[in-house]
C-alpha positions in Angstrom: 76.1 11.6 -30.3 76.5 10.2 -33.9 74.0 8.6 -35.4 76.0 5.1 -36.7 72.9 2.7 -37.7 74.1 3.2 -41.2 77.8 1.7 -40.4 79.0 -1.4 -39.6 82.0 -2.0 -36.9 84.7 -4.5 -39.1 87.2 -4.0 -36.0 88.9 -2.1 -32.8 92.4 -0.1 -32.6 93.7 -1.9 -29.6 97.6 -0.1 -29.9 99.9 1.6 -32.2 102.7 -1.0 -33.5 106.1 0.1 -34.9 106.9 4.0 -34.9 105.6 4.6 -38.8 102.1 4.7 -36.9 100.7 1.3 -37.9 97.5 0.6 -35.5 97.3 -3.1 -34.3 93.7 -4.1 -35.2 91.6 -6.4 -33.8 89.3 -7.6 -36.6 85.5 -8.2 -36.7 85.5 -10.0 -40.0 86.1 -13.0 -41.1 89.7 -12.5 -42.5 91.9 -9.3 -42.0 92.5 -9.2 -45.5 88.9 -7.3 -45.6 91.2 -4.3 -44.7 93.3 -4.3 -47.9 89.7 -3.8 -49.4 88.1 -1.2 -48.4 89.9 2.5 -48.4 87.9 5.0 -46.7 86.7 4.0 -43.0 85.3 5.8 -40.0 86.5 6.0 -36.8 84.2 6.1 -33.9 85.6 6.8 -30.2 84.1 4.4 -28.0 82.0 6.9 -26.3 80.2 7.2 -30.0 80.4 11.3 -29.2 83.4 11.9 -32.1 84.4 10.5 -35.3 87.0 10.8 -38.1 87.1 10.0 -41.4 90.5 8.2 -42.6 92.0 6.1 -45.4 93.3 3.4 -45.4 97.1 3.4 -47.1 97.9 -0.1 -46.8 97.1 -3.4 -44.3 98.7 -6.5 -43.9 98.2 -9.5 -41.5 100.5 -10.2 -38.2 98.8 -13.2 -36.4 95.1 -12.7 -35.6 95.5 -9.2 -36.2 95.5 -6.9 -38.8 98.4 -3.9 -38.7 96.7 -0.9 -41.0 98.1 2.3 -41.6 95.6 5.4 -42.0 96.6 8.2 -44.3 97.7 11.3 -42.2 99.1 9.1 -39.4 102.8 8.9 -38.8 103.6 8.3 -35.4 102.6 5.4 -32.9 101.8 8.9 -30.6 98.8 9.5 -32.9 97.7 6.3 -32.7 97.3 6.2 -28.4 94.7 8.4 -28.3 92.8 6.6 -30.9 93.0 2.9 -28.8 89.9 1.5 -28.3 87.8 3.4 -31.6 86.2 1.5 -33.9 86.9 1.0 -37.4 83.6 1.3 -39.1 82.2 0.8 -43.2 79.0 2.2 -44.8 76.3 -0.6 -44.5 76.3 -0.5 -48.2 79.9 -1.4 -48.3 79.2 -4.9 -45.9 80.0 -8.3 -47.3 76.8 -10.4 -48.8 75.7 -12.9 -46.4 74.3 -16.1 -47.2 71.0 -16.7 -46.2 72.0 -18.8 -42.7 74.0 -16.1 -41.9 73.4 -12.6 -39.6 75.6 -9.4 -38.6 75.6 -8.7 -35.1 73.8 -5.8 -35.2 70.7 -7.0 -36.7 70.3 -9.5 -33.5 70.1 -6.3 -31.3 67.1 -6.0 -29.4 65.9 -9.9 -30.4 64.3 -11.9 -27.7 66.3 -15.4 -27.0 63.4 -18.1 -26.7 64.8 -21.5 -25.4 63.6 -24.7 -26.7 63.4 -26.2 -23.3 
């Protein structure tokens, strides 16, 4: 298994889109325009047992999804297998939060104590 503590998920493949090999992207971030931002991204299957490093070439918005096209990736056929991976940053890489403000990951494990 991959050790990903030091990555940060900003979405999901969830299909291919068009036959240039676009992947329809279901962001994690506050806009999709984060994906025109960042080039180099890590794609973790969803079993976390395999990942691939990829560029991004170029991303664009289509509803509440982003469409991104990875370097190296032609064909909506290359895309299938990749459904369901996550498209993960460097921790480094993350957006500042402000100070009322949390990434999912760092609630993990947090006991939820109710007022009542």
């Amino acid at each position: 298994m991959t050790q990903k503590r030091d990555r940060i998920a900003i979405g999901v493949i969830r299909r291919a889109h068009g036959v240039r090999g676009e992947a329809s992207v279901e962001p994690w971030t506050d806009s999709v325009d984060r994906f025109k931002e960042i080039s180099n991204v890590t794609l973790v299957s969803p079993d976390e047992e395999h990942t691939r490093e990829v560029r991004i070439e170029s991303a664009r918005g289509h509803g509440d999804r982003a469409l991104v096209k990875f370097a190296g990736i032609g064909s909506p056929e290359e895309i299938q297998p990749l459904q369901e991976w996550t498209i993960e940053i460097p921790e480094s890489e993350a957006r500042a939060l402000e100070p009322d403000e949390y990434f999912l990951h760092d609630l993990e494990g947090l006991h939820l104590v109710d007022a009542d």
